[in-house]
N, C-alpha and C positions, 0 to 999 in steps of 0.2 A: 263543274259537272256534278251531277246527283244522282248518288245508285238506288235505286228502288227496290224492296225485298220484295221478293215474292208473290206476296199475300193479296194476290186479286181473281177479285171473285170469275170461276168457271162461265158464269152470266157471259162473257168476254166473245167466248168461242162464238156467239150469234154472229158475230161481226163477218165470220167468214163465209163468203158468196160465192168466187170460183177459185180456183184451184191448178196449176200445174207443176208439173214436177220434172227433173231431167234427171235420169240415170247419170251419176257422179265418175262413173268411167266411160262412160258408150255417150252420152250426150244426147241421147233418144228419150224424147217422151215417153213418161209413162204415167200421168198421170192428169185428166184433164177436167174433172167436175171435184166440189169438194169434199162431198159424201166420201170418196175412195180416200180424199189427203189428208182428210182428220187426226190424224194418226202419226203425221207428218211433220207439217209446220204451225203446232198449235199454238206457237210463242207470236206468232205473227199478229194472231186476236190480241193476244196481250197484251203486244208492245203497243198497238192503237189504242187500248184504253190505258195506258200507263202515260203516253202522250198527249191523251184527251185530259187526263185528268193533273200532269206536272207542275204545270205554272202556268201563268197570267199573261207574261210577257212572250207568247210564242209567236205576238205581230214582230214585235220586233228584232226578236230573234232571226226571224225568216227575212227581214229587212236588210239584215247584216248581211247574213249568208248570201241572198241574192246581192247585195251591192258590192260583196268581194266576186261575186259570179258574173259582176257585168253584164244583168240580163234579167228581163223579168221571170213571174213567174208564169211555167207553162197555165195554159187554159183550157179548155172544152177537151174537142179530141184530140189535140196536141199534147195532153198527159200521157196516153195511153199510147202513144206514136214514138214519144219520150221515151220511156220506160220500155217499151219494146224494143228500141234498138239499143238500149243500155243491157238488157237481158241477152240480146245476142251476141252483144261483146261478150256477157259476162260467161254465157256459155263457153263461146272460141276459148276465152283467155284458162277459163277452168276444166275441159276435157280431159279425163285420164288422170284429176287430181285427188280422187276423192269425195268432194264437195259437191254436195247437190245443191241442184237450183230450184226453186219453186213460185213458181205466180201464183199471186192472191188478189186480184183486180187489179190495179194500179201498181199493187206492192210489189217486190220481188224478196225474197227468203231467201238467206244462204246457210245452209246446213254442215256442221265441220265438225267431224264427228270427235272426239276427244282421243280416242286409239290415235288418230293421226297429229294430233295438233297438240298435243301435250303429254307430258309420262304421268302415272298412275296419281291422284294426290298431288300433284304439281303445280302450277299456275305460271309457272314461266315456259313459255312458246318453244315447241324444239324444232331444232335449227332446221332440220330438215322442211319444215310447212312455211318457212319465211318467203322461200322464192313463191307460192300461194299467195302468201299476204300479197306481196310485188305484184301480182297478178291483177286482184282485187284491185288496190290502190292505182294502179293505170287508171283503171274503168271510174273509178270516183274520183277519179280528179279530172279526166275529158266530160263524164257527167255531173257536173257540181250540183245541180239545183237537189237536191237529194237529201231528207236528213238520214243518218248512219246510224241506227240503233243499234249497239252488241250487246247482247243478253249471255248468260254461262246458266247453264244446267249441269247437275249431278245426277247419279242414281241414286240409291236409296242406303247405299253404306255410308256407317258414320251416322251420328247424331245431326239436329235439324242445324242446328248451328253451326256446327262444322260443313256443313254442305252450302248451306249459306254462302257463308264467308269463301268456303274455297269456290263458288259460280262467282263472285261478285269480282274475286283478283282475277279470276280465268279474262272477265269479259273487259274489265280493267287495262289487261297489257296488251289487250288485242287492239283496242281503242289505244292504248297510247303509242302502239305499234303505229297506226294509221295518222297518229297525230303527227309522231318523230318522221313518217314519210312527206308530211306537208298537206295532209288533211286538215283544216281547219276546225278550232274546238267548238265552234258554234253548231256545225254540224253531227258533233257526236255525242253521243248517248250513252248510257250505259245501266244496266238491268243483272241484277243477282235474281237469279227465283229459284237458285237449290234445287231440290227433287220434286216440285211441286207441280211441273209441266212435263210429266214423263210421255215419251212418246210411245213405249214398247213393255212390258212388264219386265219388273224389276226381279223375277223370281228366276229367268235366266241369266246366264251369264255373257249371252249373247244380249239379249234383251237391255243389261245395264252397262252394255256398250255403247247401245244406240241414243240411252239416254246420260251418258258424260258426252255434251256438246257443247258449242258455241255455234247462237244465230248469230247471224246481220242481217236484219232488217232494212229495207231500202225504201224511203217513203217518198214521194214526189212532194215536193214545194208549192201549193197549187195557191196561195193569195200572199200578199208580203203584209 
């Protein structure tokens, strides 16, 4: 597996077309073009060019994945049919957890915000967000065709370095969390970008709440 810093270009965010978002306690939309999500799930741009741009071998990467999934890959509007009923698992399973959900065409975003999923400076998961992870990991393991991107973000305390390094272990044990559930490694990802994709400004202390997170990225499998 190979973590990726940060360092890609803003150009990224074009990628994004439409937009939804679910209230992480109430399970209601609120958000549904992506001029309003911008603000949101801006790691979702990222992770697609961080994927477009990783390696060579991602036929056969998806080759594996689909031949441990027993099943090709979806096609036409069978992507979008896919992923939609995988999103409303993923709502059921996460209401009232914190975790917001967000549609990006095809994709689906998971948002976890750091207050909840780790102590301050941390990178090992606290106990309390596991039965979460449990959650999650039902839903990717009945949806396999899926690659699992998790990205860690920081705010802006602390040096670039140290923010670095502590998004890259955050996104790290979440991925190895999903691996030790029997998530398969071919399917996961993993993405450091430190304080570089901030969703909120960093000048509150509200604001650099929003932005100590961890996504998951949910991509559809769409040729082998």
């Amino acid at each position: 597996m190979k973590i990726l810093s940060g360092a890609i270009s803003l150009s990224c965010l074009l990628l994004v077309t439409s937009c939804a978002t679910y209230d992480p306690y109430t399970g209601e939309q609120e958000v549904s073009k992506a001029g309003k999500g911008a603000g949101i799930g801006a790691g979702v741009a990222a992770v697609v060019a961080y994927l477009a741009n990783k390696d060579k071998d991602s036929g056969k990467r998806n080759e594996r994945i689909l031949k441990a999934a027993a099943g090709g890959a979806a096609v036409g509007g069978s992507i979008g049919y896919y992923m939609d009923v995988q999103e409303a698992k993923l709502r059921e399973q996460l209401r009232g957890s914190g975790v917001s959900v967000e549609r990006d065409g095809d994709n689906i975003n998971l948002i976890m915000p750091g207050n909840i999923t780790f102590a301050s400076g941390n990178a090992d998961i606290a106990q309390g967000f596991l039965p979460v992870l449990d959650s999650v990991t039902l839903v990717l393991t009945e949806f396999n065709k899926t690659l699992v991107v998790v990205s860690g973000h920081t705010d802006s305390t602390g040096s670039d370095s140290l923010n670095q390094t502590l998004s890259e272990k955050r996104a790290q044990s979440v991925s190895d969390y999903f691996y030790k559930s029997g998530i398969i490694r071919d399917r996961l990802d993993v993405i450091g970008f430190g304080e570089t994709q901030a969703i909120a400004s960093n000048t509150t202390e509200q604001g650099k709440q929003q932005n100590r997170r961890v996504e998951i990225a949910l991509l559809p499998i769409t040729q082998p």
